[in-house]
C-alpha positions, 0 to 999 in steps of 0.5 A: 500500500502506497501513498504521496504523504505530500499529499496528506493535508489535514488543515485545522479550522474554518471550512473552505474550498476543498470541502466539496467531496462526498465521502462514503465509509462502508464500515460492514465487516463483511464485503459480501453484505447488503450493507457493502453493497448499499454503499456502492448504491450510494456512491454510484448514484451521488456520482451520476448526480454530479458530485465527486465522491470517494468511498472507503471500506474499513476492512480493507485498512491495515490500521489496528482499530484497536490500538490505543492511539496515545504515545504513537506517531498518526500511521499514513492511513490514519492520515490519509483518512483524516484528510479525505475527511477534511475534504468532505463536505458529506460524510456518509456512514454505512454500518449494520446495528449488531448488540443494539449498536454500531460494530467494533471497526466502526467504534475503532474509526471514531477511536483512531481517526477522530482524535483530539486537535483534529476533529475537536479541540479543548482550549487551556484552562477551559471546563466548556465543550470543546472547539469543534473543528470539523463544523460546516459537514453534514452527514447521512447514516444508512444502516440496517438491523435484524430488530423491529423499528419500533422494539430498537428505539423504545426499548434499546433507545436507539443507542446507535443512533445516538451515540453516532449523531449526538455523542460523536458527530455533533460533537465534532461539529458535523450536522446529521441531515438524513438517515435511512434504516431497514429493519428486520432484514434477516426476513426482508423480502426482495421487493422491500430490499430494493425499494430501500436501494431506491430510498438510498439512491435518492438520499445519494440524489438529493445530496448530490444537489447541495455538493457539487464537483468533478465527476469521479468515484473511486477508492482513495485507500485500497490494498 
């Protein structure tokens, strides 16, 4: 795996021309799930739309997702992922619901990626919430569950929901502004399988309109 590190720039602060991507993390353990395929349904139709997209599966990283990041150099993926972020205006998040909540690679992501002075930042001496550095992005979630709706966000509390939008994107600064869930997929029929595909293709339409660039979709990180 290679990379141009001058390449690698993670630019603190204001947003400004270079936000203008669509970003797509695909964060399905497995390659041959609907939840992979729903990310290329995404990218696909955003990028015939009109906007630049680039898609990533973290599967395909060789980044420990486990590692404690403290006392260690940013490793050039990391880097590379931070900086896609940085030129993201549109951050899209694939991932299956397991045990009520997001799976471990993605929990690893937030860990590894999201770090102090990058995407938010305390001031000296200050108890109030932090500076938050990667404001001006919004965000979509798409994810999938064997649960009922109702039994996810009534008796668990939707606890992926939340801790993805409230404990870690507005954190950060990045606005949620469309979700799409499919519950019940371990007996979903085909019919409602590919009409959630067609709610997902327009999601990826509608956010086409407010993010435009130069056609190309394609995998920045890939072995």
């Amino acid at each position: 795996m290679r990379y141009d590190v001058d390449s690698v720039h993670m630019p603190v602060g204001q947003p400004g021309d270079r936000m203008k991507k669509i970003l797509v993390l695909d964060t399905h353990p497995s390659a041959n799930s609907f939840g992979a395929s729903l990310a290329q349904e995404y990218a696909v139709s955003a990028e015939e739309s009109g906007a630049e997209v680039e898609i990533v599966s973290l599967r395909d990283l060789s980044i420990d997702w486990c590692r404690d990041p403290r006392g260690y150099p940013v490793e050039l993926e990391v880097a590379r992922l931070q900086s896609m972020i940085q030129e993201a205006k549109h951050i899209v998040v694939v991932f299956p619901v397991y045990w009520g909540l997001y799976p471990a690679i993605l929990k690893g992501f937030i860990d590894r990626v999201l770090l102090p002075g990058f995407a938010y930042e305390y001031a000296e001496g200050s108890h109030a919430l932090p500076r938050k550095l990667l404001a001006g992005r919004t965000a979509r979630l798409i994810y999938t569950m064997d649960s009922p709706g109702w039994f996810h966000r009534f008796v668990y509390g939707a606890p992926a929901e939340k801790a993805l939008m409230r404990a870690t994107l507005w954190f950060v600064g990045i606005k949620t502004v469309g979700r799409n869930v499919l519950t019940v997929t371990r007996s979903t029929t085909l019919p409602r399988r590919e009409a959630f595909i067609k709610e997902v293709r327009e999601g990826a339409v509608g956010d086409a309109k407010k993010v435009k660039g130069p056609n190309r979709v394609g995998s920045a990180l890939k072995a």
